[in-house]
Kinemage of the C-alpha trace (Angstrom):
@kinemage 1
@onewidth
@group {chain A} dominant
@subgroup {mainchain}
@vectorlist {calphas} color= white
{ca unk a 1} P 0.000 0.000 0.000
{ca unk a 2} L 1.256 3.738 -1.282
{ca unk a 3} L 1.675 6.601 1.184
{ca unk a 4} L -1.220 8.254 -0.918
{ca unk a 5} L -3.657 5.135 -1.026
{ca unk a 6} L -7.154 6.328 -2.109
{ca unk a 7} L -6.682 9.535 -2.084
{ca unk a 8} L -7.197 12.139 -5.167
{ca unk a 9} L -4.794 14.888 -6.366
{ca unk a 10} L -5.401 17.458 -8.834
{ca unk a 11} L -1.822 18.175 -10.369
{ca unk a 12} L -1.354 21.431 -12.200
{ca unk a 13} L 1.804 22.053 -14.491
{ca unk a 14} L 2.135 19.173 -16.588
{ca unk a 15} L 3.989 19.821 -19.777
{ca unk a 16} L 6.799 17.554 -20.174
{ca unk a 17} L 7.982 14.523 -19.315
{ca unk a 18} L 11.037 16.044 -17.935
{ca unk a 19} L 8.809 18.323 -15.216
{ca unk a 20} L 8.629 18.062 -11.383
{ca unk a 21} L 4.731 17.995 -11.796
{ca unk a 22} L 5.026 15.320 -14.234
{ca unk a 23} L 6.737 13.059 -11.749
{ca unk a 24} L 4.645 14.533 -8.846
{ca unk a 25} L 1.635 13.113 -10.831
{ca unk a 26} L 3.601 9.621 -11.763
{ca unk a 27} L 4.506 9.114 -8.503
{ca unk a 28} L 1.171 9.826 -7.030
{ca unk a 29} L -0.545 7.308 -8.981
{ca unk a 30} L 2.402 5.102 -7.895
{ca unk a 31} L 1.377 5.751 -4.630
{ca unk a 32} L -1.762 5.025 -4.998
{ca unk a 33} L -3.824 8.116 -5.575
{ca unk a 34} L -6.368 8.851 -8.624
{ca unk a 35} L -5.010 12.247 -10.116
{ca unk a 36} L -6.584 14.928 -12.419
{ca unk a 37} L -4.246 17.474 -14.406
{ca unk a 38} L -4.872 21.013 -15.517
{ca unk a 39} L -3.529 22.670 -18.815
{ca unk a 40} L -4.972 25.400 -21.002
{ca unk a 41} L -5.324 26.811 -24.602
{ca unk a 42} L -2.722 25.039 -27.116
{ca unk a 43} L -1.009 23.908 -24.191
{ca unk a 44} L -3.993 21.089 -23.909
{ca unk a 45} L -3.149 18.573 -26.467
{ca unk a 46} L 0.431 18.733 -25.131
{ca unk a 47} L -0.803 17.880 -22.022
{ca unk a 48} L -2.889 15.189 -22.754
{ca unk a 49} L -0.373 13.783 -24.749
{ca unk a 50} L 1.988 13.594 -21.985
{ca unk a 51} L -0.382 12.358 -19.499
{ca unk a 52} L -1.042 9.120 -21.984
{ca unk a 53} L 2.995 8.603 -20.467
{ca unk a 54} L 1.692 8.252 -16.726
{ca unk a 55} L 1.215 4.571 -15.250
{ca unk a 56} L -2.406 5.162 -15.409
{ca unk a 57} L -4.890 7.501 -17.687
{ca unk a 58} L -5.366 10.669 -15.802
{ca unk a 59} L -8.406 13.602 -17.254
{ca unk a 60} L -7.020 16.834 -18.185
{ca unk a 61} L -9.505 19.949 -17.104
{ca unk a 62} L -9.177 22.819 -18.921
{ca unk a 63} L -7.820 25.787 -16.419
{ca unk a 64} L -6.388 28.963 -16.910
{ca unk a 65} L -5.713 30.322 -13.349
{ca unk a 66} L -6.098 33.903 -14.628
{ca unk a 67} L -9.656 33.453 -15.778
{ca unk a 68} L -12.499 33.818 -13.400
{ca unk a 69} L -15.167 31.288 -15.382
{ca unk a 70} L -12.572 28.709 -15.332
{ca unk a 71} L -12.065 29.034 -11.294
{ca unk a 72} L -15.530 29.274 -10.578
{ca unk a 73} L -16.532 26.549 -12.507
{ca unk a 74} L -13.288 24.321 -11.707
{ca unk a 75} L -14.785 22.279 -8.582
{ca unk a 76} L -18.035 20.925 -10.959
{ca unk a 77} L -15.825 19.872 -13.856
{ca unk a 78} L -13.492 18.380 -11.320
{ca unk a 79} L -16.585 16.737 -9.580
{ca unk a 80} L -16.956 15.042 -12.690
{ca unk a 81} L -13.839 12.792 -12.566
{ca unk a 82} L -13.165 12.648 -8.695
{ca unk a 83} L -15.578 12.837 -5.914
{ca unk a 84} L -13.492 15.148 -3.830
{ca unk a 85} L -10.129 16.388 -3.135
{ca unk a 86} L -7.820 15.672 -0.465
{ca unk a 87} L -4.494 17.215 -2.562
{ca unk a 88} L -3.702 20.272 -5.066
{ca unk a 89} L -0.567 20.622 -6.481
{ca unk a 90} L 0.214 24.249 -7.542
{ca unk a 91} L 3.022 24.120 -10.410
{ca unk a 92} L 2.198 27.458 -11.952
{ca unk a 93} L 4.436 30.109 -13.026
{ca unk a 94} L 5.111 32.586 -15.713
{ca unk a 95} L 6.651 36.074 -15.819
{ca unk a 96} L 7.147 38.102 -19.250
{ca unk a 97} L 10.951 38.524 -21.034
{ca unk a 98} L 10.654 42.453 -19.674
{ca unk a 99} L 10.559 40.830 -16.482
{ca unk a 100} L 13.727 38.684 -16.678
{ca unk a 101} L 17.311 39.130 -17.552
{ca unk a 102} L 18.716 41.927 -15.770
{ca unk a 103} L 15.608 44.171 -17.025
{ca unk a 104} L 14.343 44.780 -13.436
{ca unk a 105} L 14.733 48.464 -13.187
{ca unk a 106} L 12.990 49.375 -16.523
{ca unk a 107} L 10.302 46.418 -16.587
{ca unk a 108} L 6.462 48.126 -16.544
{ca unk a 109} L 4.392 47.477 -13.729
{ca unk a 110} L 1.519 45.246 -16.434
{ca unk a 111} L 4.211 43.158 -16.673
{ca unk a 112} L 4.946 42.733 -12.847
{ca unk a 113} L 1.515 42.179 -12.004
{ca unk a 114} L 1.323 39.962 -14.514
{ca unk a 115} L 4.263 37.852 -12.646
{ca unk a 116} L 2.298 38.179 -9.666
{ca unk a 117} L -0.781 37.242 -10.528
{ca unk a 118} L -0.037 33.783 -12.707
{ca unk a 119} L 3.120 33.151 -9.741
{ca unk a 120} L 2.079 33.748 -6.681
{ca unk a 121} L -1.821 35.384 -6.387
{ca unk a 122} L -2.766 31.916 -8.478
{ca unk a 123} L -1.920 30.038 -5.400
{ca unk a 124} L -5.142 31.758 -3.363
{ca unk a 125} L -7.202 31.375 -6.594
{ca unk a 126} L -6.275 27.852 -7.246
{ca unk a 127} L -6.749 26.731 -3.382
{ca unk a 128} L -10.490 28.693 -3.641
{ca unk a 129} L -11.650 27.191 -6.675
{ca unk a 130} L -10.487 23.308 -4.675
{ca unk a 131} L -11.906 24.083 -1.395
{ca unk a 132} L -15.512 22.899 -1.823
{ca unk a 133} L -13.887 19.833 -2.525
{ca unk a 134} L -12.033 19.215 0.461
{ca unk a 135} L -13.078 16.674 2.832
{ca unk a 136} L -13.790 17.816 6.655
{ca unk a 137} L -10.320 16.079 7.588
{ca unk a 138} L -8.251 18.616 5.534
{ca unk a 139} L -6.575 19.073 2.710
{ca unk a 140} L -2.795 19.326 1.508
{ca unk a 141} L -1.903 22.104 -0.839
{ca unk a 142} L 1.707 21.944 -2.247
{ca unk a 143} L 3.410 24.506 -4.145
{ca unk a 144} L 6.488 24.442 -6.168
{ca unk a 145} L 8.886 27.476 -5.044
{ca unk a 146} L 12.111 28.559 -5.927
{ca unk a 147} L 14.218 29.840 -2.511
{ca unk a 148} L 13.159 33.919 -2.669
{ca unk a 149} L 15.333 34.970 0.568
{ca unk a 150} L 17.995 36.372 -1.659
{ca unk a 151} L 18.222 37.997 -5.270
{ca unk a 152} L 19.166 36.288 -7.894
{ca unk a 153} L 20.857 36.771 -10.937
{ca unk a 154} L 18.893 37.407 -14.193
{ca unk a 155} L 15.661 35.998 -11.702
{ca unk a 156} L 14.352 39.716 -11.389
{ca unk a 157} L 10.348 39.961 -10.880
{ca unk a 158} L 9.974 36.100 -10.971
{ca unk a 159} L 11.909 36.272 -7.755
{ca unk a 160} L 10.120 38.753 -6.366
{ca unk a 161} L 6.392 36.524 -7.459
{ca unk a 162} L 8.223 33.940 -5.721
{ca unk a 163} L 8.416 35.700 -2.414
{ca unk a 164} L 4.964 36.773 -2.806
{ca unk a 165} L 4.060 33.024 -2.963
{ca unk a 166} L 6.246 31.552 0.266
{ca unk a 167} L 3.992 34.922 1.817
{ca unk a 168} L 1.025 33.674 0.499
{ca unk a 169} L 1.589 30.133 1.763
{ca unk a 170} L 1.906 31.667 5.318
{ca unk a 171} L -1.111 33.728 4.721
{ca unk a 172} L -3.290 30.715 3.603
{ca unk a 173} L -1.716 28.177 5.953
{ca unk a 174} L -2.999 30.964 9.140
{ca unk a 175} L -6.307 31.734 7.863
{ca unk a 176} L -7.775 27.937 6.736
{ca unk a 177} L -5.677 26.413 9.040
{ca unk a 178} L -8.866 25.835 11.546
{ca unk a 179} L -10.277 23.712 8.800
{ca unk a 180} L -7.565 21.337 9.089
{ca unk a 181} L -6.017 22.211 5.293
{ca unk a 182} L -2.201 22.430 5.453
{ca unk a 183} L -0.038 24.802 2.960
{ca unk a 184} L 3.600 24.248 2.110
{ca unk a 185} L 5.662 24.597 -0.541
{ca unk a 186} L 8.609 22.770 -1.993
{ca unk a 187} L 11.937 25.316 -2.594
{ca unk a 188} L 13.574 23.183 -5.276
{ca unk a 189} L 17.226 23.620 -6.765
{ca unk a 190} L 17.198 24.514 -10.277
{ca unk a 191} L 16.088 21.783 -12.253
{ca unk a 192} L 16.137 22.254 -16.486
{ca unk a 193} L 12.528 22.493 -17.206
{ca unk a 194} L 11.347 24.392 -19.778
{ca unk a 195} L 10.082 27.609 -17.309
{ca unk a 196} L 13.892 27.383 -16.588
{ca unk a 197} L 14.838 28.084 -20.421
{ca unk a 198} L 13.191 31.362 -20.272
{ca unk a 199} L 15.281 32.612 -17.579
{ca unk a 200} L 18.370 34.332 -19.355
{ca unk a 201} L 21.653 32.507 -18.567
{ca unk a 202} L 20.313 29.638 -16.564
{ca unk a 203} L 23.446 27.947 -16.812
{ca unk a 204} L 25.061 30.527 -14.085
{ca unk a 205} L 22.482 28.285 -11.288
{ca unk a 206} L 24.181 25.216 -12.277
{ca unk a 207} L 27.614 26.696 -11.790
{ca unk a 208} L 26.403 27.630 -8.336
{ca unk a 209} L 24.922 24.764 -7.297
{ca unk a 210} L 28.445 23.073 -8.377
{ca unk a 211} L 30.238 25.364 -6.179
{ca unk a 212} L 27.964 25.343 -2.726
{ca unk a 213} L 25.794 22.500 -2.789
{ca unk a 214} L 27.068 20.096 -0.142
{ca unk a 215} L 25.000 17.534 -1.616
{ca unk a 216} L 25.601 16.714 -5.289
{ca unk a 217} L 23.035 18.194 -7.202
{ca unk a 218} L 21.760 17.296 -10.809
{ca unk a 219} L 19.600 19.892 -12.722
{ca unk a 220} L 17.985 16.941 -15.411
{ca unk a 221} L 16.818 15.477 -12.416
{ca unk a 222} L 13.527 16.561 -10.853
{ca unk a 223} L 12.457 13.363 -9.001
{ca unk a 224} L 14.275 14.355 -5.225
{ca unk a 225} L 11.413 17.712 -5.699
{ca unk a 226} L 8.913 15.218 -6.580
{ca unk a 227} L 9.071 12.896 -3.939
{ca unk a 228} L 9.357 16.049 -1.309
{ca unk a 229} L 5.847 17.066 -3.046
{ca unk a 230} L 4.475 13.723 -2.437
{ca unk a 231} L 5.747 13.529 1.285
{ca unk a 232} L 3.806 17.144 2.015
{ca unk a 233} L 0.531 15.231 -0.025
{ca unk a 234} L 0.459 12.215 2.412
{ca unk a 235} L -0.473 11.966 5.902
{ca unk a 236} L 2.894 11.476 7.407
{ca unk a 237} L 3.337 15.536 8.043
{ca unk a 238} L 0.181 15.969 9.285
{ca unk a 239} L 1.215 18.767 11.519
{ca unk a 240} L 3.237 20.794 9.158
{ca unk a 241} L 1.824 24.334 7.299
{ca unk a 242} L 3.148 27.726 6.129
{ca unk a 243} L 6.688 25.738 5.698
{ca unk a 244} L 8.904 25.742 3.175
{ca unk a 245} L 10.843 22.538 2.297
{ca unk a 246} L 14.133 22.741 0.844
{ca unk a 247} L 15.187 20.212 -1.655
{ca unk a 248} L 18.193 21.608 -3.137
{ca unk a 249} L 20.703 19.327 -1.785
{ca unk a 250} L 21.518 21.987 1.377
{ca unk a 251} L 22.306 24.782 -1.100
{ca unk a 252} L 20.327 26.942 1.381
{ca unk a 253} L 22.121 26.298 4.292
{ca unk a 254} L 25.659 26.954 3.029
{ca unk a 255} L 27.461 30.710 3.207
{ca unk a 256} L 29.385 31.985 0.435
């Protein structure tokens, strides 16, 4: 028996074959759960395709976290696939090329709040349009961060969404809490996914990790941020919210 035996996940994020949320769903399923996955626009035959690579067939709802028919309407479409929830992966982010790069002193503010919104605001949206769906024992919402204590290079207003979103996971974690639905998100090292090709010079992470990392660290592989994900979905951190769990081989923890 799987550490998530009978219980059902919506997974959002799934692109590739090569993503954290792709192995968040596999392993899920490996675990025993019954998934659903999100995508959007032309992004939902990829998608679909991808999901035919899971151990099981999984549904793919349409949802695009910055329209407000698609929330409202998310926990009926949902209904039709899975009775309830008891998990929501949040593996949504996106921030404009003005945004990235170095750019952060000239980029315009509709392209910050678009950051904002799809990176961090998503995370309250996303959790809203789920809760009617959560059982009276709770609820685990993960997120998938990247470690926005310090400023990165090229990173810019991503890093800044991304701070926004370990503040929203406190936010959420204090005020539904009392209805027993944890919040936590995983800070991953940088793993080669395609969000991490649109951030200019991504190879100057790698060299870092190399440097500091006092575990090894491999940026093709996204299955140590997966398994953290699944961990935070089960019920063996029952008593954990408004954390954030490192899985960047103790990167964090080392000084210069």
């Amino acid at each position: 028996m799987g550490i998530l035996e009978g219980k059902k996940i919506l997974v959002t994020g799934v692109l590739t074959d090569t993503s954290i949320a792709f192995h968040v769903a596999r392993l899920a399923q490996e675990e025993g759960a019954e998934i659903v996955l999100t995508s959007f626009g032309r992004a939902m035959s990829i998608t679909t395709r991808i999901a035919g690579r899971l151990p099981k067939p999984a549904p793919v709802i349409e949802l695009d976290v910055t329209n407000d028919e698609h929330l409202a309407t998310l926990a009926d479409r949902v209904k039709e696939h899975l009775p309830h929830l008891d998990g929501v992966v949040h593996s949504i982010g996106f921030a404009p090329e003005s945004a990235l790069g170095g750019k952060f002193l000239s980029t315009e503010w509709p392209d910050v709040a678009t950051a904002v919104q799809v990176s961090a605001y998503s995370y309250k949206s996303l959790t809203m349009a789920c809760k009617p769906l959560f059982p009276a024992t709770g609820a685990s919402v993960v997120g998938m961060d990247f470690d926005a204590q310090v400023a990165w290079p090229k990173y810019d207003w991503m890093g800044v969404a991304k701070a926004a979103l370990e503040s929203t996971n406190r936010y959420l974690a204090k005020f539904l809490g009392p209805e027993n639905i944890r919040f936590n998100l995983v800070a991953a090292g940088p793993i080669s996914t395609i969000a991490a090709k649109s951030i200019p010079d991504f190879q100057q992470f790698e060299h870092l990790w190399d440097l500091r990392s006092p575990l090894r660290w491999d940026v093709t592989d996204p299955i140590p941020a997966a398994k953290g994900a699944i961990a935070l979905l089960s019920d063996w951190l029952p008593a954990t919210s408004g954390e954030i769990i490192h899985v960047d081989g103790g990167f964090h923890a080392m000084g210069g």
